[in-house]
N, C-alpha and C positions, 0 to 999 in steps of 0.2 A: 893492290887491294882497294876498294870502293869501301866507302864510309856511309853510314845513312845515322844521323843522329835523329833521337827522335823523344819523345813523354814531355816536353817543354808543355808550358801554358801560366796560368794566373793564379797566385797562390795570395795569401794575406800572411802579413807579416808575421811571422813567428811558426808559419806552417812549414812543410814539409813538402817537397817533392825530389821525385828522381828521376833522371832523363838517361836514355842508351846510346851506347852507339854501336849500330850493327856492322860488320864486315860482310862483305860477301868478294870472291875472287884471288881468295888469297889463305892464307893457314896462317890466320891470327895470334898463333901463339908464339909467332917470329918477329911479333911491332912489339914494340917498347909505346904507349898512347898517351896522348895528353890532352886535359880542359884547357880548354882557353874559353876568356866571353870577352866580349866586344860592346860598348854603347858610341852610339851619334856621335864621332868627331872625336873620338878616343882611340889609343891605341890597343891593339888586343893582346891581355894579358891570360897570363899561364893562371891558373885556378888550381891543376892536381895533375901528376902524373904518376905512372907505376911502370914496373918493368913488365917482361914477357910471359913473365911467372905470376907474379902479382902479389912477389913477396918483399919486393921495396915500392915505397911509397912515397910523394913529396906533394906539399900544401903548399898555397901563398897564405901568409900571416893570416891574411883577412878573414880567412876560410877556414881555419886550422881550429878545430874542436866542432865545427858546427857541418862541416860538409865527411863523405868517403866515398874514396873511388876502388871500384874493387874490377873483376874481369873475371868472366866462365867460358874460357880458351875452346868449352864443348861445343859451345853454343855460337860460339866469333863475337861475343858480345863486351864491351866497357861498359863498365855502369856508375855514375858519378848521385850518389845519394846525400841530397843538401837536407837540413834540420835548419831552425831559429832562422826562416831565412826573413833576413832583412829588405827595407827599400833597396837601398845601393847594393844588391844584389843581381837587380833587374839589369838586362842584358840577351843579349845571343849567345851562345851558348856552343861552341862548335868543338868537336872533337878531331884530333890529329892522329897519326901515324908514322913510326916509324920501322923499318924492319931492320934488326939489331944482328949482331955477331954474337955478344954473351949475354947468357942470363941478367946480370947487375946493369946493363946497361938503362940508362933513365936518363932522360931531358925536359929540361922547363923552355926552354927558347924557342919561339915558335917557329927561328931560321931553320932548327935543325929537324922540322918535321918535313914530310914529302908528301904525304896525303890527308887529305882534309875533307871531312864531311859539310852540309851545308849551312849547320847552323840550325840548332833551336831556341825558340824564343820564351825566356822565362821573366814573368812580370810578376814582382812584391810586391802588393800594395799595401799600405800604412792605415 
């Protein structure tokens, strides 16, 4: 499956955006997906993942009351919906795949994903 992330851009502190990630080449409702964002010289960390269903869900700390990731399996789409967002927010923004055996299945590790879209870019400014 091909990944195409996409809604990134420049938001002010305390706004709101939401960014996709479209599927195409595959029956998305077989990945288990995940956020990851990336800055300059850091390593890329997990942000939100959900399973195939889109009925478990996991947050990093940081993110947890302020961002949601939800999924419309109809449409092959992930959708990661940030609120209050902050500076230290700012980053690339890339979403994963991975295609699972069971429903429950979920991962935060980026090792354990196999497909990778290219990254959108989301800038907070203060």
């Amino acid at each position: 499956v091909q990944l195409q992330a996409s809604g990134g851009g420049s938001v002010q502190a305390g706004g709101s955006l939401r960014i996709s990630c479209a599927a195409s080449g595959g029956t998305f409702g077989y990945y288990a997906v995940g956020w990851f964002r990336q800055t300059p010289g850091k390593e890329r960390d997990i942000v939100a993942a959900i399973n195939w269903s889109g009925t478990h869900t996991s947050y990093s700390d940081s993110v947890k009351g302020r961002f949601t990731i939800s999924r419309d399996n109809t449409k092959n789409t992930v959708y990661l919906q940030m609120s209050g967002l902050k500076p230290e927010d700012t980053a690339v923004y890339y979403c994963a795949a991975r295609r699972v055996r069971y429903s429950s299945e979920l991962y935060t590790n980026e090792h354990e994903y196999y497909n990778w879209g290219q990254g959108t870019q989301v800038t907070v400014s203060s």
